[in-house]
C-alpha positions as CSV (number, residue, x, y, z in Angstrom):
1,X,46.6,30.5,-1.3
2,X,44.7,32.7,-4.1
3,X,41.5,32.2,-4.9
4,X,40.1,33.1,-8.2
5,X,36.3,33.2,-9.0
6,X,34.6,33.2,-12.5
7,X,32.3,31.3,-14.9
8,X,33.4,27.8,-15.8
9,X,35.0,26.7,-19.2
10,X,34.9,23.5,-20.0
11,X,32.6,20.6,-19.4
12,X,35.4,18.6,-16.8
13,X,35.1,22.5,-14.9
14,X,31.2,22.4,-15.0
15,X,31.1,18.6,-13.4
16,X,33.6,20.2,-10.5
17,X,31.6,22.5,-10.3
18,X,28.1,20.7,-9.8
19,X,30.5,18.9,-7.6
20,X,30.8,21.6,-4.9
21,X,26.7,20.6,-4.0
22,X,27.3,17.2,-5.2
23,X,29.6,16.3,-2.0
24,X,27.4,16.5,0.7
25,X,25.1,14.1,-1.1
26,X,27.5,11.3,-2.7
27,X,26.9,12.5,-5.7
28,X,30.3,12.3,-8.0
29,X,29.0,13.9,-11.8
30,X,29.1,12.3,-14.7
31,X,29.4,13.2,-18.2
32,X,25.6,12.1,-18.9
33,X,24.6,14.0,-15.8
34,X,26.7,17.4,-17.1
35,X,25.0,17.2,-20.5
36,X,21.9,17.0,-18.8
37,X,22.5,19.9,-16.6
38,X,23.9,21.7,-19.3
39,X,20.9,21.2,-21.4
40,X,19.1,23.6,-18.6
41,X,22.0,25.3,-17.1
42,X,24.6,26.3,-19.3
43,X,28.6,26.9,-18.8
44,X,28.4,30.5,-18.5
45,X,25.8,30.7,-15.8
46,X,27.9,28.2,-13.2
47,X,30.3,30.3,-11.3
48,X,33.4,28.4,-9.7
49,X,36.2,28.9,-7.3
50,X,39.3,28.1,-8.4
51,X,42.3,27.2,-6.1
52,X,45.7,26.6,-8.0
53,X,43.1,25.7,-10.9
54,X,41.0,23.5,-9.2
55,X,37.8,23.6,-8.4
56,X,36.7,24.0,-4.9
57,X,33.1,25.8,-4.7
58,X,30.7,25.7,-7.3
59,X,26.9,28.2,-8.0
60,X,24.4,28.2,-10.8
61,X,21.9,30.4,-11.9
62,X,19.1,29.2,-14.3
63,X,17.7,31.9,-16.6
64,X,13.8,31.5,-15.9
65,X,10.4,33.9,-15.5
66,X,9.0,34.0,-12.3
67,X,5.4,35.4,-11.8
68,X,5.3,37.8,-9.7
69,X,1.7,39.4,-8.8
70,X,1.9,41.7,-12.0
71,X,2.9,38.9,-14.0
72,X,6.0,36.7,-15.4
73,X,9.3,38.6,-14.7
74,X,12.7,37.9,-16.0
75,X,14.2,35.9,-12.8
76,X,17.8,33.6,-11.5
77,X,17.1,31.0,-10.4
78,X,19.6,30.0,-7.8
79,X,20.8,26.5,-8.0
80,X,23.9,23.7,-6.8
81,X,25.6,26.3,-4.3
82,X,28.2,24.3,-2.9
83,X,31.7,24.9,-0.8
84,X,33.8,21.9,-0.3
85,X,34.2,21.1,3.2
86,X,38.0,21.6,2.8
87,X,37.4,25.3,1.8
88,X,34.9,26.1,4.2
89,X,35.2,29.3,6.6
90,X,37.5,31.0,4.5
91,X,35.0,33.5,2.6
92,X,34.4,31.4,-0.3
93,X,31.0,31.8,-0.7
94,X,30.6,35.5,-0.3
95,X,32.7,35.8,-2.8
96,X,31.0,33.3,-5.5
97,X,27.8,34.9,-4.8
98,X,28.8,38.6,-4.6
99,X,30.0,37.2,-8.0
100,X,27.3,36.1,-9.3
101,X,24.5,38.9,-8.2
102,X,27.2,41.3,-10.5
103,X,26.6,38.8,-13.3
104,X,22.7,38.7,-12.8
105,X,22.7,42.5,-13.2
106,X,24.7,42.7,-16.0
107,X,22.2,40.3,-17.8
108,X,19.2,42.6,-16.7
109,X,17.4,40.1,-14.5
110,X,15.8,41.7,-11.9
111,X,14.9,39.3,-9.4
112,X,17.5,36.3,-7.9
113,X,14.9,33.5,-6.3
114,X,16.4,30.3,-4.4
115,X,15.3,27.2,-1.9
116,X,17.4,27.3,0.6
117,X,19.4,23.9,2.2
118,X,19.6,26.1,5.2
119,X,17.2,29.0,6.4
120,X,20.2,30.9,7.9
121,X,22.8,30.8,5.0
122,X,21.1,33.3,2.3
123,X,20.1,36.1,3.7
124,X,23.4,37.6,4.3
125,X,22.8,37.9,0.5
126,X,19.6,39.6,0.6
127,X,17.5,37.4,-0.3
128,X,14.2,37.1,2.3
129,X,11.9,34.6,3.0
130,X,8.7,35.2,0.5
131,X,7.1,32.4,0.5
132,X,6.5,29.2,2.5
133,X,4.8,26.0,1.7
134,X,3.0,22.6,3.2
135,X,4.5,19.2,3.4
136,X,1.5,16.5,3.8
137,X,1.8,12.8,5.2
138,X,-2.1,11.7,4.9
139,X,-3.0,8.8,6.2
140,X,-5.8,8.0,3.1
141,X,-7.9,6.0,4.9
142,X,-8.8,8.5,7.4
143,X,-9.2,11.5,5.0
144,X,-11.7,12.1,2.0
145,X,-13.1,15.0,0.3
146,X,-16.0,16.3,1.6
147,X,-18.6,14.2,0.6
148,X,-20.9,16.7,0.3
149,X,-19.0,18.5,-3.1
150,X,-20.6,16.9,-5.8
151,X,-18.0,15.1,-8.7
152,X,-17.1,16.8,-11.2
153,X,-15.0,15.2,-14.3
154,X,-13.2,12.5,-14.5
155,X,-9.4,11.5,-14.4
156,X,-7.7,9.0,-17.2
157,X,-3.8,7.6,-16.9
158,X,-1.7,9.3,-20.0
159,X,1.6,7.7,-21.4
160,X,4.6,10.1,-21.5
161,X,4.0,11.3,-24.6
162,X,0.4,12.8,-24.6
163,X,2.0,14.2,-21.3
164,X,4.1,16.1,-23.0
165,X,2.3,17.0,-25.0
166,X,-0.6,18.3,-23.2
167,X,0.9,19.2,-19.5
168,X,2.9,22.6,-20.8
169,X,0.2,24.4,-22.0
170,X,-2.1,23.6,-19.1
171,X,0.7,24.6,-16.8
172,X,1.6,28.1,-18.3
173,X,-1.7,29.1,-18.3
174,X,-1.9,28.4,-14.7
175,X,2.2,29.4,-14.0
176,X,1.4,33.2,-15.7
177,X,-1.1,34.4,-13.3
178,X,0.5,32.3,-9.9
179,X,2.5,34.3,-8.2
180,X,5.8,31.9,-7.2
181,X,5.6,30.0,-10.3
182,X,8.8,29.6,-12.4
183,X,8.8,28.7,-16.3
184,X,9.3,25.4,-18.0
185,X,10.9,24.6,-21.5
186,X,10.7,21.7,-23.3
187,X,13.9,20.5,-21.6
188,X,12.7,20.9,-18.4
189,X,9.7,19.1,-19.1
190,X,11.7,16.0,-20.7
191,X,14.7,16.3,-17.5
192,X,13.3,17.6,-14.4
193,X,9.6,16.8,-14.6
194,X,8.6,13.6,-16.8
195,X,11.8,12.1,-16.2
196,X,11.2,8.0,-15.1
197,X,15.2,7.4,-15.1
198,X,16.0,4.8,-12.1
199,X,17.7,7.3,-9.9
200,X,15.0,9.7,-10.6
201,X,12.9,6.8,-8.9
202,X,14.7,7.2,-5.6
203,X,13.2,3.3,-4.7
204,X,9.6,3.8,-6.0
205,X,7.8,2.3,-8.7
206,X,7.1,4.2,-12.3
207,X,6.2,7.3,-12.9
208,X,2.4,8.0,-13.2
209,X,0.9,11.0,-15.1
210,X,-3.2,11.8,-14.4
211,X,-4.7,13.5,-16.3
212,X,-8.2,15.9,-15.1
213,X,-10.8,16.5,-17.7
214,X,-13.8,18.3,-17.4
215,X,-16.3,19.4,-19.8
216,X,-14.3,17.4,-22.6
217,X,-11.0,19.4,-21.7
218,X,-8.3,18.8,-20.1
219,X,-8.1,21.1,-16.4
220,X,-5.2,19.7,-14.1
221,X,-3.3,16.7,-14.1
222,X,-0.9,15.1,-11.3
223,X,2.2,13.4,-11.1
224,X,3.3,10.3,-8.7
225,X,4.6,7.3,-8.0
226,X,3.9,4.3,-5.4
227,X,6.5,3.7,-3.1
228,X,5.7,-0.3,-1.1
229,X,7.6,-0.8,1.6
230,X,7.7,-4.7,3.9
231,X,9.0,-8.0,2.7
232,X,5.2,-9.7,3.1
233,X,1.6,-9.4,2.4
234,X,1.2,-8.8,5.8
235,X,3.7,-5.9,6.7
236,X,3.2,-4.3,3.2
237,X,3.2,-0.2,3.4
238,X,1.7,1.5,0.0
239,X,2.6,5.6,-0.5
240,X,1.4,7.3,-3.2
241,X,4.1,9.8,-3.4
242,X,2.7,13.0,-5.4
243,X,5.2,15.0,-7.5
244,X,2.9,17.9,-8.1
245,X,-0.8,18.6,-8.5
246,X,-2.0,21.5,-10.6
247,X,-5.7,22.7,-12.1
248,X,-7.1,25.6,-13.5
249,X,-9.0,26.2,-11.0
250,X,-9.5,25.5,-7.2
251,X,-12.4,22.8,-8.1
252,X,-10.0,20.7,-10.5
253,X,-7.1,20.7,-7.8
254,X,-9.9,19.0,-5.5
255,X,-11.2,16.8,-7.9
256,X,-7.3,15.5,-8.7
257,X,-7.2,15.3,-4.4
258,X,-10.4,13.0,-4.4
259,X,-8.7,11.0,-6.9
260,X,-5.3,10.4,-5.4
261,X,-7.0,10.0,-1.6
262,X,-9.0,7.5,-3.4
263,X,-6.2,5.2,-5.1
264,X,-7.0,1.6,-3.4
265,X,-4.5,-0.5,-1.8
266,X,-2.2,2.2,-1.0
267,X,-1.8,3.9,2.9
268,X,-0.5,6.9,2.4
269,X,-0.5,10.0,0.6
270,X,2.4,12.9,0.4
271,X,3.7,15.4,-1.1
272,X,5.8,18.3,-0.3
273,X,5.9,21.6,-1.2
274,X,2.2,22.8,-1.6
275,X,1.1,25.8,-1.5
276,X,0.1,26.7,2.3
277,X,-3.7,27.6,0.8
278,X,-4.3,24.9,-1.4
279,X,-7.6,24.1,-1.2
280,X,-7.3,20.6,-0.1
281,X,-6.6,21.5,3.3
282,X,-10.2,23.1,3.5
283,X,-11.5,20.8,1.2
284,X,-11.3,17.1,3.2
285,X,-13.4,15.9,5.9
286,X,-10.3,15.7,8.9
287,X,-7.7,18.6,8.6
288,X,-5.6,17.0,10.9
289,X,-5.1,13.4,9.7
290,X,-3.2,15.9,6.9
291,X,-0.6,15.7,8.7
292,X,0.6,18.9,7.8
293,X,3.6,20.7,8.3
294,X,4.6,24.4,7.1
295,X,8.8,24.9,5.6
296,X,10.5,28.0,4.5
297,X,9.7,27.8,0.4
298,X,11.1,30.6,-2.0
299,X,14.0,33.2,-1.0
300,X,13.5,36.3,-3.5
301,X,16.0,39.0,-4.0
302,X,15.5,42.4,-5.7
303,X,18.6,42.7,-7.6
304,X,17.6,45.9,-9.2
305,X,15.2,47.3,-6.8
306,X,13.5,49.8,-9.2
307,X,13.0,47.1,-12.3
308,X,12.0,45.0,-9.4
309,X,9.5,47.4,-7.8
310,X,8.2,48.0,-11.4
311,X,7.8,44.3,-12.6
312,X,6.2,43.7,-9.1
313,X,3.5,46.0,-9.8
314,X,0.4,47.0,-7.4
315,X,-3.2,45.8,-6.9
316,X,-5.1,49.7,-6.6
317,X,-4.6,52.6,-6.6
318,X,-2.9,55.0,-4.6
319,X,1.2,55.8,-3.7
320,X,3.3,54.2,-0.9
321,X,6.7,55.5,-0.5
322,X,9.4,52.8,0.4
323,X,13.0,53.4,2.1
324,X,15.5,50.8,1.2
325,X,17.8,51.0,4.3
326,X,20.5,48.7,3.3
327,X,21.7,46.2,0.6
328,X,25.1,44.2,1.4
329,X,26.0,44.2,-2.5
330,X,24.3,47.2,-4.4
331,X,24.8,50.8,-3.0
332,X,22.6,52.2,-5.6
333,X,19.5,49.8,-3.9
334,X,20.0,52.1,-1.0
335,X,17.5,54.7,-0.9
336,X,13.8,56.0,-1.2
337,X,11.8,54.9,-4.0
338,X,7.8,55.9,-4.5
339,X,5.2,53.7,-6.1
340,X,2.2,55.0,-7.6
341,X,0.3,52.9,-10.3
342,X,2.4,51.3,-12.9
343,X,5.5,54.0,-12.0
344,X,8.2,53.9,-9.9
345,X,10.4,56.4,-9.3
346,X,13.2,57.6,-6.9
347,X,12.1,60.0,-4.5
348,X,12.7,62.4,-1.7
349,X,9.5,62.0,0.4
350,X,9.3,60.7,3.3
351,X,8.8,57.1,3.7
352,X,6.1,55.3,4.2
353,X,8.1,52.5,5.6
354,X,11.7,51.4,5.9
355,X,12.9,48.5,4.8
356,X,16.1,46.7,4.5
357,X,16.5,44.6,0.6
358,X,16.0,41.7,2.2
359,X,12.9,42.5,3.9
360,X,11.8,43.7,0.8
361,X,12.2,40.5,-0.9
362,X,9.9,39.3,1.4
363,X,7.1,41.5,-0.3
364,X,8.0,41.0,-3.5
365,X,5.7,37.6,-4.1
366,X,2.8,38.8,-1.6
367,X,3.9,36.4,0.6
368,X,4.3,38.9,3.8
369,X,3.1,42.0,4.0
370,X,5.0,45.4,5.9
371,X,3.1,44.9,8.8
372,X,4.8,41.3,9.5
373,X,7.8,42.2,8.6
374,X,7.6,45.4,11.2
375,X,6.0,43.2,14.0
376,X,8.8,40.7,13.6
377,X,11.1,44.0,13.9
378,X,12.1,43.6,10.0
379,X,10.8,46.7,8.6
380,X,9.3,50.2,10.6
381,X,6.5,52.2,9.7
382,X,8.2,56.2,8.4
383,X,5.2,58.1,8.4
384,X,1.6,57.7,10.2
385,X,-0.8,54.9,8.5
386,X,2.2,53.6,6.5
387,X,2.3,50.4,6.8
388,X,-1.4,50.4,5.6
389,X,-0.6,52.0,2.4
390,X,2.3,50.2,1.4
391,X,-0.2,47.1,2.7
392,X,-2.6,48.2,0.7
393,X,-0.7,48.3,-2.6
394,X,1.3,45.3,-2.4
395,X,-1.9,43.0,-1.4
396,X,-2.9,39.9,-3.4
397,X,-5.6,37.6,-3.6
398,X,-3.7,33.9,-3.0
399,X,-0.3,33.3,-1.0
400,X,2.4,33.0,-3.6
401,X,3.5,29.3,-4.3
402,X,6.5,27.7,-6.2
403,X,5.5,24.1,-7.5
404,X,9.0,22.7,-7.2
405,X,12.4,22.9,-6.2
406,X,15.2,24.0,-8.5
């Protein structure tokens, strides 16, 4: 049979094409839940596979900024990659995504970012591991802030609407200087965030927005719901299950952790996702009744790796020289590039270190630096004290975090 791969062109193609994803999780598309997606994800960014004209495979691409340690970068934000289990095995997906990497180049993005469904799939692409995060399953009445830290603010319940219009400022002015963090329109706000549809419920009650003020301003805010599970008084189970919390500083994130540790009649708290140095985990009493447990979080790609090297940008001063060693899609990734202050530059030095793209993309957040990846036999040091340099460069202050999966 002949397969034939390109960007959708119709609405009843985009639903088939969501579709590919939408398999594995019963999940049949609708016309309300295309115009949704659409709203955030439009036709000519969802690439399809097309046998005899129907659709059998299905990948997105969001047009977003991710902050990387320099600052917001143009970035694609992988999304709904999905074979059907008929037209598995039979090079589908190389092809869709070799597809789509040419189509994120053309539009000058770059960096690619994903979550993956599986750790194994994506790096085949090029894309590596750069970031990882926390899932926590507290058990609140073992666990409270450190009684010692004095309070500071207080926290008020908003309605939707003074969410909306209060949350997206706060959460740029945390987003541009968080490495990880992706950008929000109003859209994604209204769809993928503040959202209180019943299947956005998943079984749990509304959807509550707290907001942090300190000083007579507003500093954080966090989104949840409460989950109660048992038939009786007796057997009844309360989790406060936490969307996201975010401040503009380390103090307001503990401040919105005392509050939701703190929400009575409930007998759990969790949340996934969080950033694997939030300050929470330092900031309570018993670390372990946390329950914490560390996942694979962002895959980032360098799609161009000279834009990408120079969007990154460094932390001091000082020249590493980096060999990219391989890239399954781009032959013009291959090669030696040298970064010195806000330049980068092809070069015939020797290298500092060698690296292969995806390896790379696990330095492009801060995430890892050249010495993991080389102790983990992902990277080697070219020249003496290499490692250190390129190290040295590429440091940053926090581990990079992305808030939420796309």
């Amino acid at each position: 049979m002949a397969f034939r791969v390109r960007a959708v062109r119709d609405a009843e193609e985009y639903r088939a094409a969501l579709g590919g994803i939408g398999h594995y999780f019963g999940w049949a598309p609708t016309e309300e839940d295309g115009e949704r997606f659409g709203s955030l994800l439009p036709q000519e960014r969802m690439h399809a596979v097309l046998e005899d004209g129907q659709v059998v495979a299905g990948a997105g691409a969001y047009g977003l900024e991710l902050t990387l340690p320099a600052g917001p970068a143009p970035c694609a934000g992988v999304t709904v990659v999905g074979v059907l289990p008929s037209h598995r095995r039979r090079g589908l997906l190389r092809r869709m995504m070799d597809a789509q990497l040419r189509d994120i180049r053309e539009r000058g993005e770059p960096v690619a970012a994903l979550w993956a469904s599986e750790e194994t799939i994506y790096g085949r692409f090029g894309y590596g591991l750069a970031s990882l995060c926390v899932n926590l399953a507290v058990r609140r009445r073992h666990v409270r802030v450190r009684p010692e830290l004095e309070r500071r603010g207080s926290v008020r319940l908003i309605d939707h609407d003074e969410a909306l219009r209060v949350l997206p400022g706060l959460y740029d002015r945390v987003r541009r200087r968080s490495p990880g963090f992706v950008s929000r329109t109003r859209e994604w706000w209204e769809i993928r965030k503040l959202s209180d549809r019943p299947e956005v419920r998943r079984g749990s009650g509304p959807l509550v927005r707290a907001l942090y003020e300190r000083d007579g301003r507003a500093a954080g805010w966090a989104l949840y719901r409460i989950a109660q599970e048992g038939s009786t008084v007796e057997d009844w189970k309360k989790t406060v299950k936490v969307t996201e919390v975010h401040g503009v500083d380390d103090r307001a994130r503990l401040e919105l952790w005392r509050f939701l540790l703190e929400i009575d009649w409930t007998d759990r708290v969790t949340v996934e996702g969080l950033a694997v140095d939030d300050p929470v985990l330092l900031g309570v009493d018993r670390v372990n009744e946390l329950r914490a447990r560390v996942y694979d979080g962002l895959w980032v790609r360098a799609v161009d790796v000279g834009a990408a090297l120079a969007a990154r940008g460094v932390s001091t001063d000082g020249r590493a020289t980096i060999e990219v060693t391989a890239d399954p899609d781009f032959a013009d990734n291959v090669g030696t590039w040298t970064v010195e202050g806000d330049r980068v530059r092809r070069s015939s030095r020797r290298p500092d270190v060698r690296v292969d793209v995806q390896g790379l993309g696990a330095t492009l957040l801060g995430g890892f630096t050249f010495a993991q990846l080389a102790r983990a036999g992902r990277a080697e040091e070219g020249a003496r004290g290499g490692l250190a340099r390129a190290d040295a460069l590429f440091r940053v202050e926090r581990a990079p975090w992305c808030p939420e999966i796309f």
